[in-house]
VMD Tcl script that draws the C-alpha trace (Angstrom):
set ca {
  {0.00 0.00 0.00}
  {1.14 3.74 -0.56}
  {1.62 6.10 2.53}
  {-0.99 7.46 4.03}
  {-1.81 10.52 6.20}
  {-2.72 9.50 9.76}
  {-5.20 12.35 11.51}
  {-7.49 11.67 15.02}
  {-9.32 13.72 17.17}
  {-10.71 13.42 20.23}
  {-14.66 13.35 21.13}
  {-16.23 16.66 21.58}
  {-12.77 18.18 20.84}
  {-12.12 21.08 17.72}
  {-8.40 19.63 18.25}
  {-7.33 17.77 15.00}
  {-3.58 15.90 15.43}
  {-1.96 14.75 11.67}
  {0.86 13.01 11.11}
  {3.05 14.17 8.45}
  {2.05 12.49 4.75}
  {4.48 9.55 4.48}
  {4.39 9.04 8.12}
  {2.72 5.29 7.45}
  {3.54 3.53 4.64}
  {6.88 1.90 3.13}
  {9.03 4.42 4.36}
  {7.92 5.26 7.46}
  {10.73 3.42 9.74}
  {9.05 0.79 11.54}
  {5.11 1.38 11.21}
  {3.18 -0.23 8.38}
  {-0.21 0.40 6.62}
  {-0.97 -2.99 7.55}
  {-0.75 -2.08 11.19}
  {-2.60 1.17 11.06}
  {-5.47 -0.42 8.99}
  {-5.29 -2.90 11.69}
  {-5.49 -0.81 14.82}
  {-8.43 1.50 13.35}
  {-10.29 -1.84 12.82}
  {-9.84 -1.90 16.27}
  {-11.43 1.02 17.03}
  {-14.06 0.95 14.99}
  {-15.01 -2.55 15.81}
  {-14.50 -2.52 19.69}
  {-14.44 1.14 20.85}
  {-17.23 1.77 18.31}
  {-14.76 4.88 17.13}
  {-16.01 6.04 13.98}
  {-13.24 6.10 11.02}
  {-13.33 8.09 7.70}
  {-10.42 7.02 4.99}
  {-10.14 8.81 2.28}
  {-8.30 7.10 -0.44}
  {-7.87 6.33 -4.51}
  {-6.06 3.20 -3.63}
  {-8.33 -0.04 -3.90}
  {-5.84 -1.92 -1.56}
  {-6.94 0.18 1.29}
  {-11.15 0.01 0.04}
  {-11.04 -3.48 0.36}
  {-9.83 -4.29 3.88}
  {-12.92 -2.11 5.49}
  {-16.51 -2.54 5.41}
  {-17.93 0.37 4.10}
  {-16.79 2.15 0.96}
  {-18.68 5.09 -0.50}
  {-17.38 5.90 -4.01}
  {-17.63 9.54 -5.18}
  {-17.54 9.91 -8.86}
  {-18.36 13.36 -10.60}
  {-18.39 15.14 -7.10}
  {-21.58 12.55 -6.45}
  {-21.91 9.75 -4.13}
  {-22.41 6.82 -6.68}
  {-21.93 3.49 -4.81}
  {-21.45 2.32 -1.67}
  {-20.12 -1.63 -1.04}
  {-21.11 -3.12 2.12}
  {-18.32 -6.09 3.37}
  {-19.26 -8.06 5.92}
  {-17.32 -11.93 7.24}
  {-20.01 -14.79 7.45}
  {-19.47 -18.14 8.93}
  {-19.80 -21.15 6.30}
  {-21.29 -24.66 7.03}
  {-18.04 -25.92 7.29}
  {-17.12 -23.33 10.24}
  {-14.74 -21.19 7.80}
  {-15.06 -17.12 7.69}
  {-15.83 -16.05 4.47}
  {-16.39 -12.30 2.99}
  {-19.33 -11.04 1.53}
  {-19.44 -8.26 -0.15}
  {-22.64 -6.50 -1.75}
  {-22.85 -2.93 -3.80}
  {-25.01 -0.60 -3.90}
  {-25.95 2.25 -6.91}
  {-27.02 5.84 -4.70}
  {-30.21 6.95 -6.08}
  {-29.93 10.65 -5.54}
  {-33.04 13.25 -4.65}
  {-33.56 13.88 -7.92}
  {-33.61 9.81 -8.97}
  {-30.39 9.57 -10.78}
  {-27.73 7.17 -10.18}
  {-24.47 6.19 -11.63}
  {-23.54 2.69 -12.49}
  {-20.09 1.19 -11.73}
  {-18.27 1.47 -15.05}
  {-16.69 -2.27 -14.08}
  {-20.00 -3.44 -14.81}
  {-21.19 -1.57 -17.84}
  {-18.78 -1.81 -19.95}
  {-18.21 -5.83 -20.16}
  {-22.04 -5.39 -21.65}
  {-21.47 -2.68 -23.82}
  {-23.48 -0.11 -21.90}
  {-23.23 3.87 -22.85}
  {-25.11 6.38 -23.75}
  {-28.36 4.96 -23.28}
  {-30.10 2.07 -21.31}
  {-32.85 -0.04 -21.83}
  {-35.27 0.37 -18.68}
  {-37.86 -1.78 -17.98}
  {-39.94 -1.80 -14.49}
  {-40.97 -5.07 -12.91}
  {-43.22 -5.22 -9.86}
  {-39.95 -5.81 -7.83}
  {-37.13 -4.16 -9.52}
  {-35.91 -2.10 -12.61}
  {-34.03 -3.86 -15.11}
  {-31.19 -2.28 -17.00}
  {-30.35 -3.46 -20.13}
  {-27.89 -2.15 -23.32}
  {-29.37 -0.20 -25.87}
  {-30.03 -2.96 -28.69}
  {-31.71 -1.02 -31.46}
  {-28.78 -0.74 -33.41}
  {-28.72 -4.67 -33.39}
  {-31.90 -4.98 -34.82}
}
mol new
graphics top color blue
foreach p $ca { graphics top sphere $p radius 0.5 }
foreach p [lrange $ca 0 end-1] q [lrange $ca 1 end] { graphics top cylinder $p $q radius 0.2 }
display resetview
């Protein structure tokens, strides 16, 4: 993983500590990303301390539970992780996204998912009594 900037405050605080930008990472002399990441799971999980990472690298979105993806300056997806328990007693990792439907009824799908079907432009929409489906724009294949 790259370096990353550390930054904490405390509860009902305005104080706002931040370590230096290549204070974690590769370079840092001792502490890893690996360990941070670890320690705020920590916190989140048993102090119940809230933690906000801002980041372009996917390395880093896919070791928490909760990524919201901004594309455009909009909130477009969010993917929800969470570890389940198999039959066989093993801990496996779920993960399930989610397309933000803004006020105004507009979202944004993932481009990892158009583009294998050839999706731009326009989309086929068609509303079932339990869902919308969204389907490439075939006309010119007819």
């Amino acid at each position: 993983m790259a370096g990353a900037d550390v930054a904490n405050a405390e509860p009902n605080s305005t104080g706002l500590n931040r370590a230096e930008s290549n204070s974690v990472g590769p370079n840092s002399g001792g502490v890893n990303s690996a360990e941070v990441f670890g320690a705020l799971q920590i916190a989140n999980g048993e102090l119940g301390v809230t933690v906000l990472i801002v980041t372009h690298d996917p390395a880093v979105s896919s070791v928490v539970r909760r990524v919201v993806a901004i594309r455009d300056g909009r909130t477009s997806t969010e993917i929800h992780r969470e570890a389940v328990q198999t039959d066989d007693g093993e801990l496996a990792h779920h993960a399930i996204e989610y397309a933000v439907l803004d006020r105004a009824g507009r979202l944004q799908l993932p481009k990892e998912m158009t583009e294998p079907l050839g999706m731009h432009d326009l989309v086929r929409l068609e509303g079932e009594s339990d869902h919308i489906g969204v389907w490439p724009d075939d006309r010119e294949n007819q």
